[in-house]
N, C-alpha and C positions, 0 to 999 in steps of 0.2 A: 834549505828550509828547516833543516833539523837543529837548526846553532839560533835559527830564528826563535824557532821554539823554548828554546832550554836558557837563553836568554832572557823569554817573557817569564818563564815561569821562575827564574832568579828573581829579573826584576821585584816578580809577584809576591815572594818569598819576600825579600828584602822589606817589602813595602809595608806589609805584614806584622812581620816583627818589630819595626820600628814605630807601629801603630801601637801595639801594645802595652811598648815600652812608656811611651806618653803615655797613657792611659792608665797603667799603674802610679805614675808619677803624680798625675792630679787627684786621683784617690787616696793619696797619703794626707794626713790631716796632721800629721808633725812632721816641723821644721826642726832639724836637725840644732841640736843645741852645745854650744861649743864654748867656750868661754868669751862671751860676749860682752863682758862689761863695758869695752872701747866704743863702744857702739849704743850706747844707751841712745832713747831716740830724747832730742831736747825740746822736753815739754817746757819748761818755762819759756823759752825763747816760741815757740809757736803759742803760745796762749798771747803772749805780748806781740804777735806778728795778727794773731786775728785781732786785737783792741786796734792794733794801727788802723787794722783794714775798717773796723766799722767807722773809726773817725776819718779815715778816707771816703769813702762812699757818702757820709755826709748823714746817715740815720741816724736818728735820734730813738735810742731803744724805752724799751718800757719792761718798765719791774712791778713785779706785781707779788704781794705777800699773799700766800695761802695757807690753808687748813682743811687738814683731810682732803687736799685737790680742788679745793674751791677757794678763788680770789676772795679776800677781803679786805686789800687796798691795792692801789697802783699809780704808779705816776712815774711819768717820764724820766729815765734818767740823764744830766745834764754831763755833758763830755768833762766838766770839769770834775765830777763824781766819780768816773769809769775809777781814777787810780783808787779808792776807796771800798769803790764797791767791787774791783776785782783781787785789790790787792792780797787776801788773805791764801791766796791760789799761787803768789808770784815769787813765796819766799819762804821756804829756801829754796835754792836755784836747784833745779833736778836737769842734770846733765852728769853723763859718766864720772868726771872729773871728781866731782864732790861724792857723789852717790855710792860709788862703784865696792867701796870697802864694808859697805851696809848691807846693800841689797843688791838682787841675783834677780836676770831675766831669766823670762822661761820666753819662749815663742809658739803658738802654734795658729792653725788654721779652726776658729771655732766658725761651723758652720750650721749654727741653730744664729750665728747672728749675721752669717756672712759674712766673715771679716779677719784679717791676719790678727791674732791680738798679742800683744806683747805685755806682759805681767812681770810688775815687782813687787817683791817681798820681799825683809828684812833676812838674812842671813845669820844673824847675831840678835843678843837682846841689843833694843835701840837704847842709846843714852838718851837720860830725862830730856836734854837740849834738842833732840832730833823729832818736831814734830810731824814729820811725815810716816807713815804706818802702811800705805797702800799707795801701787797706782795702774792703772791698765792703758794701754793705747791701743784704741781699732784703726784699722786701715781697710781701707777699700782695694782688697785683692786686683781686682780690673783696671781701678785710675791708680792705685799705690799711693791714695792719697787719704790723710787722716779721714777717719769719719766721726770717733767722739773720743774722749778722755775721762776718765774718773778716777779721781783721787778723793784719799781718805786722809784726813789729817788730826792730828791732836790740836783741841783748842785749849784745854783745859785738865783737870785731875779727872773727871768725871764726862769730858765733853769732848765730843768729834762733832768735823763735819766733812759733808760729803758734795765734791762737786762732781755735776757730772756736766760736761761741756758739749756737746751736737755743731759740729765744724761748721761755721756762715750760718747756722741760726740761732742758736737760746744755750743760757746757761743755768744749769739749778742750782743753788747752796742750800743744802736740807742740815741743820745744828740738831744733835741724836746728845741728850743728857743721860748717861745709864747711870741708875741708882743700883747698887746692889745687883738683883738678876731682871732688873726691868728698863728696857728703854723708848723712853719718850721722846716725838718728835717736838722740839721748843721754836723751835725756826724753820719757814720752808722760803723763800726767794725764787724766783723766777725771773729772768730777765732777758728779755725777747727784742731782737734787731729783726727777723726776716718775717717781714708780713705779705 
């Protein structure tokens, strides 16, 4: 009876500890960061893997131009426009390969938006030819499966724009003109497949 005992209460021990252990492991809110360039996640190629899928599924999206958050036109866009209207998102190709001598992942667990995010920034001044500046990817902790993308790009001397992508439903392109220490929104785009 007494090996009974001394057994449960190992067991009990054991079970314990090993509780704990998890439980500090999911309170950790940084991914350990290690040289990760080989690993970059390949946003171009998923951005071109969702345009398949809407012209798979057969929807016909709708774009719609705004101001200050309010429509003030819209009209369908025609599959044969997708490469136009997503194309400014498509190029340069962001994949380790090309990227990796530029810009530097960080990764962590942001949980004001729920989501593993992984963030690139330039490591070096960018050359004039390199219009990419910014890009983040969220993943969905639970599926591991993207949940949005945002990138920042150079269009211009004075002009960025900013996409922000929502996986299987809508994409924004917001064009940001800074003049000196002022910036104005000149473009907002919306363009919505999931109704």
């Amino acid at each position: 009876m007494k090996h009974f005992i001394c057994i449960i209460l190992i067991w009990g021990i054991f079970i314990s500890c090993r509780n704990n252990k998890n439980e500090t492991t999911k309170q950790t809110p940084v991914i350990a960061n290690t040289d990760s360039a080989e690993n970059y996640f390949p946003v171009t190629n998923y951005l071109k893997g969702e345009i398949a899928q809407i012209k798979i599924i057969g929807i016909t999206p709708i774009k719609r131009n705004l101001k200050n958050n309010r429509v003030v036109d819209s009209a369908w866009l025609k599959e044969e426009d997708f490469s136009t209207a997503f194309a400014p998102f498509l190029t340069p190709v962001i994949d380790s390969v090309n990227l990796k001598k530029l810009f530097k992942e960080k990764k962590f667990l942001d949980q004001t938006v729920e989501a593993f995010t992984f963030t690139y920034d330039p490591t070096i001044k960018l050359p004039d030819s390199m219009p990419l500046l910014h890009w983040d990817v969220y993943v969905t902790p639970e599926t591991g499966k993207v949940k949005r993308i945002f990138i920042i790009k150079k269009t211009g001397n004075d002009e960025v724009q900013q996409l922000t992508w929502q996986s299987g439903k809508w994409c924004k392109i917001v064009t940001i003109q800074n003049s000196g220490s002022n910036a104005a929104v000149t473009s907002e785009i919306k363009i919505d497949w999931s109704f």
